[in-house]
C-alpha positions in Angstrom: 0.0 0.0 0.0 1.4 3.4 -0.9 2.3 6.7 0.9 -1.1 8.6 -0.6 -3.5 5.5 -0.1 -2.7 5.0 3.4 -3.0 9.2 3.8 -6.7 9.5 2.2 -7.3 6.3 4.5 -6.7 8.4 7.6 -7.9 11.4 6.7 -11.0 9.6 5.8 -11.0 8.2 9.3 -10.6 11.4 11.2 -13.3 13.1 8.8 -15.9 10.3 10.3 -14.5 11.3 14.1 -14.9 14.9 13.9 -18.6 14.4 12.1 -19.6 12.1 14.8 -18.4 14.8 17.8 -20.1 17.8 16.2 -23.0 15.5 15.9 -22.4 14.7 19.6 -21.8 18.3 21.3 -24.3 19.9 18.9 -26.9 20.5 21.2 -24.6 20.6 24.1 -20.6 21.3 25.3 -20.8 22.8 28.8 -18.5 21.8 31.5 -20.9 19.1 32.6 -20.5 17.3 29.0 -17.2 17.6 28.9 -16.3 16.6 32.3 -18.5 13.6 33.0 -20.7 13.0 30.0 -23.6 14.2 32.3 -23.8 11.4 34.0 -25.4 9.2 31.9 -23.7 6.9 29.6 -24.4 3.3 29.2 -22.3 0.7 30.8 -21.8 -1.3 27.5 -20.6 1.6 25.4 -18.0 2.4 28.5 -17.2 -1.0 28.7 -16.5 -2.0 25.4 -15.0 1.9 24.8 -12.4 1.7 27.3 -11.1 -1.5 25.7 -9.3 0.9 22.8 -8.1 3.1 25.2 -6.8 0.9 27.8 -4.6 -1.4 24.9 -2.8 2.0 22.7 -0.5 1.5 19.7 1.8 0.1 22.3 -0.3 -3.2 22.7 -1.1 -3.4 18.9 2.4 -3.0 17.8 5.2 -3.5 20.6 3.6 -6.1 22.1 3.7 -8.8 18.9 7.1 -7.0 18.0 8.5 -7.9 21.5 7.4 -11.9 21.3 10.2 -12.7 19.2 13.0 -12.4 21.9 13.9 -15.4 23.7 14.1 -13.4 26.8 10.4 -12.3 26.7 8.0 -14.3 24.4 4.6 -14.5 25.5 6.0 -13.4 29.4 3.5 -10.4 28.9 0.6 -12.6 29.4 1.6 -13.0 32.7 1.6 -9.5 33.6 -1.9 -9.5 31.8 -3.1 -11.7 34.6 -2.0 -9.6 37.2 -3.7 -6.6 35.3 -6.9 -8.6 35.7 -6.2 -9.2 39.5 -5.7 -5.4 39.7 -8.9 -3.9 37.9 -11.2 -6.3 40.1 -9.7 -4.6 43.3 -10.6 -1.4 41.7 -13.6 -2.6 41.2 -14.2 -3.2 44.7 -12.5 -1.2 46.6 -11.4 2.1 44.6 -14.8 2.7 42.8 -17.4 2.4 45.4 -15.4 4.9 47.2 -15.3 7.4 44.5 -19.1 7.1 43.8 -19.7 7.4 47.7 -18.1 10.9 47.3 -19.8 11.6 43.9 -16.5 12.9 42.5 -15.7 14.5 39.4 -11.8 14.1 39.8 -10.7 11.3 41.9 -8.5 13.7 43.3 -10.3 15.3 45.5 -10.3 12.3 47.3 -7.1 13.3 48.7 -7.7 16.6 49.9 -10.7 15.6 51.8 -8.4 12.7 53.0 -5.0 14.6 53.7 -5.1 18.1 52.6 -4.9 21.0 49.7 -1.5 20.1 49.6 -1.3 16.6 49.1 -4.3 17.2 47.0 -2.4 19.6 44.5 0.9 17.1 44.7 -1.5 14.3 43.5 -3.0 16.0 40.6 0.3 17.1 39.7 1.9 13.6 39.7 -0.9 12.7 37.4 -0.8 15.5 34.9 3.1 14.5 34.4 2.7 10.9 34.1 -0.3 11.0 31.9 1.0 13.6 29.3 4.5 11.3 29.4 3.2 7.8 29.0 0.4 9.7 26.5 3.1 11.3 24.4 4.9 7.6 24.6 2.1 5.9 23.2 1.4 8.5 20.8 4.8 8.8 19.5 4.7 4.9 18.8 1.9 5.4 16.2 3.4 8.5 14.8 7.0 6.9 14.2 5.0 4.7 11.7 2.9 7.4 10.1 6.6 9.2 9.4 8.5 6.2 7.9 5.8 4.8 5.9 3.8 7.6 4.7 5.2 11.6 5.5 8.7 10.5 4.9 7.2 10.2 1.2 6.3 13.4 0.9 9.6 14.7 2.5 7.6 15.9 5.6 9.5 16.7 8.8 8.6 14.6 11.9 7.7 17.5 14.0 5.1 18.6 11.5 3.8 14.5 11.8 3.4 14.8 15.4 1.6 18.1 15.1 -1.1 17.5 12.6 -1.9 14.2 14.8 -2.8 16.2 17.7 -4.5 18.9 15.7 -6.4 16.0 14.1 -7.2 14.6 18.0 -7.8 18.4 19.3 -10.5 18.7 16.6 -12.9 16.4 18.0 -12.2 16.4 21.5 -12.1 20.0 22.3 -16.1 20.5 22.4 -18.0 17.3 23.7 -14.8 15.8 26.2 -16.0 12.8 27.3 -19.3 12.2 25.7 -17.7 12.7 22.3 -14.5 10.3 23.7 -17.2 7.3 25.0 -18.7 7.0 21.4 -15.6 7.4 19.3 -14.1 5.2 21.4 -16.4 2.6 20.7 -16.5 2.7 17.2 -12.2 3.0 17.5 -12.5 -0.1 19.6 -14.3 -1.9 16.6 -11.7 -1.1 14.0 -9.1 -2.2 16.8 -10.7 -5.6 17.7 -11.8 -6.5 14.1 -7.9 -5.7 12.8 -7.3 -8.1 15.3 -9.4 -11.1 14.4 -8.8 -10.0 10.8 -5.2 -10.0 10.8 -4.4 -13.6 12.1 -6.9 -14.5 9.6 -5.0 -13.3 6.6 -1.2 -14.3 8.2 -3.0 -17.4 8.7 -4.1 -17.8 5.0 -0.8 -16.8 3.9 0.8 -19.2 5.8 -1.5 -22.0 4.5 -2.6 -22.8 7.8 -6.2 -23.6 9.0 -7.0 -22.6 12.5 -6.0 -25.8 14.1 -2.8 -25.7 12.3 -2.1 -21.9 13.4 -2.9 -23.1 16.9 -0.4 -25.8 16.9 2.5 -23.8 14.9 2.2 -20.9 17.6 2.4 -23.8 20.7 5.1 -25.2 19.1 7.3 -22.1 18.4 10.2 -20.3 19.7 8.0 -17.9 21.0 5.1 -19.5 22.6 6.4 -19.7 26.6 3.9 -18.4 28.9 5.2 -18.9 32.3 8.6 -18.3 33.5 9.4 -19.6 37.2 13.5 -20.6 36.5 14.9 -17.5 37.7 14.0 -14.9 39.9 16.4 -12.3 39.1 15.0 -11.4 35.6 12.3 -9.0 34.9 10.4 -11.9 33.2 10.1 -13.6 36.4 6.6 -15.0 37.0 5.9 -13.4 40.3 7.4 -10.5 39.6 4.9 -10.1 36.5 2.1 -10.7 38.2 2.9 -8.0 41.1 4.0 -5.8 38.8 0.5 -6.4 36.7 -1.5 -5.8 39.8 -0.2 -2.6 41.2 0.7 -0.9 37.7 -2.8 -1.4 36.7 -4.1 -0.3 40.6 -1.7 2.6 39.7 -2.6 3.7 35.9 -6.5 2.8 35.8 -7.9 2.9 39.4 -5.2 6.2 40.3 -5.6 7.8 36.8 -8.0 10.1 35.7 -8.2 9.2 32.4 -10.2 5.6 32.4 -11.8 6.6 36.0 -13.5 9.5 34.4 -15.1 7.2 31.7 -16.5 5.1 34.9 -17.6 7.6 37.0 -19.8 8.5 33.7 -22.1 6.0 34.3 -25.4 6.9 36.8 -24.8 4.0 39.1 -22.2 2.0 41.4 -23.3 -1.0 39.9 -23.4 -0.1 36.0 -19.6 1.4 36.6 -18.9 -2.7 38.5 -20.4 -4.4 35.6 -18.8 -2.2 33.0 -15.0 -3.0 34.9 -16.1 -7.2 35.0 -17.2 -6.8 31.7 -14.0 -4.9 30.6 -11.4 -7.2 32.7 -12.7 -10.0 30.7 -12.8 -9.1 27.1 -9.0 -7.0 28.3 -7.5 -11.1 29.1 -8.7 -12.4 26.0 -7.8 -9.8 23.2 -4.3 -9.6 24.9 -4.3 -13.7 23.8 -4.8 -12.4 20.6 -2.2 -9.9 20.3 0.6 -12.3 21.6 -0.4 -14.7 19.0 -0.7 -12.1 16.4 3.2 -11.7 17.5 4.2 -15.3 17.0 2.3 -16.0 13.8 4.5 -12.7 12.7 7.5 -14.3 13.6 6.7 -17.3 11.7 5.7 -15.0 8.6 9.1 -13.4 8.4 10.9 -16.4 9.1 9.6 -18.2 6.3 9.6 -15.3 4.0 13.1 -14.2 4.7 11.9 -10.8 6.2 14.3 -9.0 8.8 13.2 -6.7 11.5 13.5 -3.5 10.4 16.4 -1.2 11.8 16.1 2.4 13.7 16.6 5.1 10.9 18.8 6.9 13.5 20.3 4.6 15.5 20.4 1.8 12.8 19.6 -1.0 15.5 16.5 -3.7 15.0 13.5 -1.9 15.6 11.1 -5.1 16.7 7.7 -2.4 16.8 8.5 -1.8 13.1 8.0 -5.7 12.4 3.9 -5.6 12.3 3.5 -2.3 10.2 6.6 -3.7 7.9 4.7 -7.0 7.2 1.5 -4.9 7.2 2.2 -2.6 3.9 5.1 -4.3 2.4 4.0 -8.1 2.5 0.1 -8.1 2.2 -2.4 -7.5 0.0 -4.6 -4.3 0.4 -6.7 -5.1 2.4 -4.9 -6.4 5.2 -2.8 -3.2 4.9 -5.8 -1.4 5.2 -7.4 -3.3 8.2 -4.0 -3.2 10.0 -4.1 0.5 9.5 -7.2 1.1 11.1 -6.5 -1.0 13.8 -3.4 1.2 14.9 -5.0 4.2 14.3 -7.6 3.3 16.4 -5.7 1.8 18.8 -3.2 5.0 19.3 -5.8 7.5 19.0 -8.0 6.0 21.3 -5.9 6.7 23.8 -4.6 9.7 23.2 -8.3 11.5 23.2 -8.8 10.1 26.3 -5.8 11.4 27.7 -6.1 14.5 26.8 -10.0 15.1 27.8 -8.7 13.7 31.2 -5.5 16.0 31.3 -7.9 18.9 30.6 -10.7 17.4 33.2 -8.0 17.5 35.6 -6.6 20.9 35.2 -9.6 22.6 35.4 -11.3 20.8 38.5 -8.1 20.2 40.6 -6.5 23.8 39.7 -8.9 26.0 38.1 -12.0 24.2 40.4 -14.4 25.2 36.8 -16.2 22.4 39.0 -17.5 24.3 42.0 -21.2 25.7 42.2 -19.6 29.7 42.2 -17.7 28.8 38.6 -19.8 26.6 36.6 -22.1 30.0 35.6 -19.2 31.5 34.5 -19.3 32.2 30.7 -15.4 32.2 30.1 -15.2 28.8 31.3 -15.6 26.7 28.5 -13.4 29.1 26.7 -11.2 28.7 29.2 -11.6 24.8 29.1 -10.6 25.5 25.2 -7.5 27.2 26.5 -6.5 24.4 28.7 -7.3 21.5 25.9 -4.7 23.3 23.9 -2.4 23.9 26.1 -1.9 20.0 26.8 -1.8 19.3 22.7 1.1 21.2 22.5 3.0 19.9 25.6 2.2 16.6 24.5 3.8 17.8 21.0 7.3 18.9 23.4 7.7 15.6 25.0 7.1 13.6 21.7 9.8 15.8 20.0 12.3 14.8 22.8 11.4 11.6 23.3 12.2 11.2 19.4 15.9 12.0 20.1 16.2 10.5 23.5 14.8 6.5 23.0 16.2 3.8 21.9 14.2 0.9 23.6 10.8 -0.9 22.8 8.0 1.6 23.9 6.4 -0.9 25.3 9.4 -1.2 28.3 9.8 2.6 28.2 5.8 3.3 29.0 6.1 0.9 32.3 9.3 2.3 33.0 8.5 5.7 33.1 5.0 4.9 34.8 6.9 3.1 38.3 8.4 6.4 39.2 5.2 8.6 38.3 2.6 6.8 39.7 4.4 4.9 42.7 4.0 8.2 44.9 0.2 7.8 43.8 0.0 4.7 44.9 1.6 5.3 47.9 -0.8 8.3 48.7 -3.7 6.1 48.5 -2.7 3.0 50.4 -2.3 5.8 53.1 -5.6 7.5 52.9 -7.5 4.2 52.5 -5.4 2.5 55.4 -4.3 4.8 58.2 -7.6 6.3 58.9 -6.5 7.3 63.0 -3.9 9.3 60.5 -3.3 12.5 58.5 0.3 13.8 57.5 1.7 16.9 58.0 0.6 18.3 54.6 3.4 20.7 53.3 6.1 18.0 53.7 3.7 15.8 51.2 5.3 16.8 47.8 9.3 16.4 49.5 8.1 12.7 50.0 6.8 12.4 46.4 10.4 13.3 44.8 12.4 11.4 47.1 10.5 8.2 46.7 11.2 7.9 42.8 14.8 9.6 43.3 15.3 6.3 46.1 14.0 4.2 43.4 16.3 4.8 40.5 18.9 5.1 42.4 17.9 1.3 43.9 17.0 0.2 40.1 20.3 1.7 38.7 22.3 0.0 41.2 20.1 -3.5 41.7 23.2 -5.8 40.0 25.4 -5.2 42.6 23.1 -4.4 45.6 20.9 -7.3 45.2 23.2 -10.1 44.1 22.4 -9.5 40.1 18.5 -8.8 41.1 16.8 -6.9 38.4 13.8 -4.9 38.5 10.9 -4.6 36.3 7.3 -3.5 36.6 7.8 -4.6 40.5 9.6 -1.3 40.9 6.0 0.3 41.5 5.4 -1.5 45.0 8.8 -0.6 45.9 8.5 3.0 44.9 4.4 3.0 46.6 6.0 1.9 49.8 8.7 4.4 50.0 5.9 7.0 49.4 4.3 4.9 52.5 7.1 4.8 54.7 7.4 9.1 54.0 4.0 9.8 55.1 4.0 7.7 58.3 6.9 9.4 58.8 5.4 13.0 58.4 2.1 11.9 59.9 0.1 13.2 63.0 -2.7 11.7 64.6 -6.1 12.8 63.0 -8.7 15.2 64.6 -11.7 13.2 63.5 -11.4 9.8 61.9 -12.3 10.0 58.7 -15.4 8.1 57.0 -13.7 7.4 54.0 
């Protein structure tokens, strides 16, 4: 498929997005449509929505790309099921709670808990860790876009990254999160079908039926699962699942982003059954994916394909496998369907983002959410302001990013996320468990810069601390009981209990 095909293809797509928000915010785009969807969105849509934004570009390509290392192979399935164990405590514990205080960002929480202070440092911690893991996942997308299409047309990367986000400003910028819940849905149908379809057509050029595809996949150098043999590695089974549990307890129940989508629907129990819903369809498209990955493997191996290499670095680039095979090695219709599925899958995420990022700013800093703002008439102007204002930084980080990585996103986006959303964690597990406590509020945000500096400088020097120990996505307990340790440390005895 060429440069100008796949172009009109996407152009095509965003023309259908921003038709469907003015459609959406046409008869309304106050704060209260933007914020929460006004309170009314159906469990299903939210459900099967969030499913696009909780997977990215990252899942759709680096995840496949990263099953051909002997180190890793289907390892990530493991940290799937830990993911799983983590969004049914959410469930549980984290939503009812947030419903009981009929919150609009799941920060407040914390001032009501521990202070303005605390309040402020945890909204903060957010807003940087969702515009850099954001960016991440956006960059991931855009990296294709440049190499197989704008590099065509001799366009500079910059310029890539910045009519993405003018594209994604365009439809978000009005209707927020009513627009997000329904374009998310129909993203997450171009995502799952490019799925389905996909191992389909590797299948059929492979010759295999789906009993033979089955079998080839078990019986390949990159079908291991579990791996128990040694602790040290970041592969390690337990580690995994830990890792899984609190990342996703972390990013989803601590985030703004997919909370806002739950706290959308009118009731405790349509926000529960969305999240069982969710957790269950999340396991078994991740299946998917990882065999997607393998069958790839088995496609280049037999048609003599090599990974491709960094343009810059000139190393093997394994997220450039997928969209290599994708518009070089199949027919046109595959390339089309594996097109859509990545833009869907990228974009998905990114609107979120940025309707939370703006959600976020505006309730926890500009409070466009208390009764003595919301009849303001600059506000939604304002809110326009704000939405910008987080496209372009987003733009910034994905510029440096560009000149700074040279790992698989995939392993850069958990990374980065157990250093920004460990202090998170570790502000929770504090509110929700030391109830006879509150902390001495101004020393809050000195605990939530040592606790990551503690845990780099631990993670950088794990080899010869901890006998050749190395860390993975474990890092974030580690990092969320530091944060724990520094509040009990700064904490005072409560004046009343607290309920909550």
């Amino acid at each position: 498929m060429n440069a100008t095909t796949i172009l009109i293809i996407i152009l095509i797509y965003f023309g259908i997005l921003i038709l469907i928000s003015n459609i959406v915010s046409r008869k309304k785009s106050d704060n209260d449509t933007f914020f929460k969807a006004n309170k009314n969105s159906k469990w299903y849509l939210v459900a099967f929505g969030m499913i696009g934004t909780a997977l990215s570009g990252v899942t759709f390509i680096s995840v496949p790309g990263n099953v051909g290392s002997p180190e890793t192979q289907f390892s990530y399935f493991q940290f799937v099921l830990g993911n799983a164990i983590g969004f049914l405590i959410i469930a549980k514990i984290l939503l009812p709670l947030y419903y009981r205080m009929n919150l609009t960002s799941i920060y407040s929480y914390i001032e009501q808990r521990l202070g303005i202070v605390s309040y402020k440092t945890a909204a903060t911690i957010f807003l940087i860790s969702r515009t850099i893991g954001s960016s991440f996942r956006l960059y991931l997308v855009v990296i294709v876009l440049q190499r197989y299409v704008f590099d065509f047309y001799k366009i500079p990367f910059a310029i890539t990254v910045l009519i993405s986000l003018i594209l994604i400003f365009a439809y978000t910028y009005r209707g927020g999160l009513k627009t997000i819940i329904i374009t998310d849905t129909l993203q997450t149908v171009f995502l799952v079908s490019s799925v389905f379809l996909t191992i389909i057509f590797i299948c059929n050029s492979l010759e295999f039926s789906p009993i033979q595809a089955f079998e080839a996949v078990k019986n390949s150098n990159y079908s291991k699962i579990f791996f128990y043999e040694d602790y040290l590695k970041g592969t390690y089974f337990i580690k995994q699942i830990l890792g899984g549990i609190f990342v996703t307890i972390a990013m989803v129940g601590l985030d703004q982003d997919l909370m806002q989508k739950n706290l959308s629907c009118a009731t405790i129990g349509e926000a529960q059954k969305n999240m069982f819903t969710f957790t269950g369809i999340f396991v078994i498209i991740n299946i998917f994916f990882l065999s997607v990955g393998a069958l790839l493997y088995l496609f280049a191996s037999k048609n003599n394909i090599a990974i491709p290499t960094d343009l810059l670095t000139g190393k093997p680039r394994t997220d450039l496998l997928f969209p290599e095979i994708a518009f070089h090695h199949l027919a046109l219709i595959p390339s089309v369907v594996f097109l859509l599925g990545l833009t869907a899958a990228t974009f998905a995420t990114t609107d979120s983002a940025l309707t939370a990022l703006t959600t976020s700013f505006c309730v926890d800093f500009l409070n466009m959410d208390k009764a003595e703002n919301t009849m303001k008439n600059n506000q939604v102007k304002k809110r326009h302001l704000v939405h910008l204002g987080f496209s372009f930084l987003m733009f910034l980080v994905i510029i440096i990013f560009n000149y700074i990585n040279d790992a698989s996103v995939v392993t850069m986006i958990f990374k980065v996320a157990s250093y920004t959303y460990g202090p998170l964690l570790g502000l929770y597990t504090f509110g929700l468990f030391m109830k006879s406590k509150t902390v001495h509020d101004q020393f809050v945000p000195l605990v939530c810069l040592i606790s990551p500096a503690i845990c780099f400088l631990i993670s950088s020097n794990s080899v010869f601390l901890f006998g050749k120990y190395t860390f993975d996505n474990e890092l974030i307990i580690v990092n969320g009981l530091i944060t724990f340790l520094g509040l009990l440390i700064i904490s005072k005895p409560a004046v009343n209990q607290t309920k909550f």
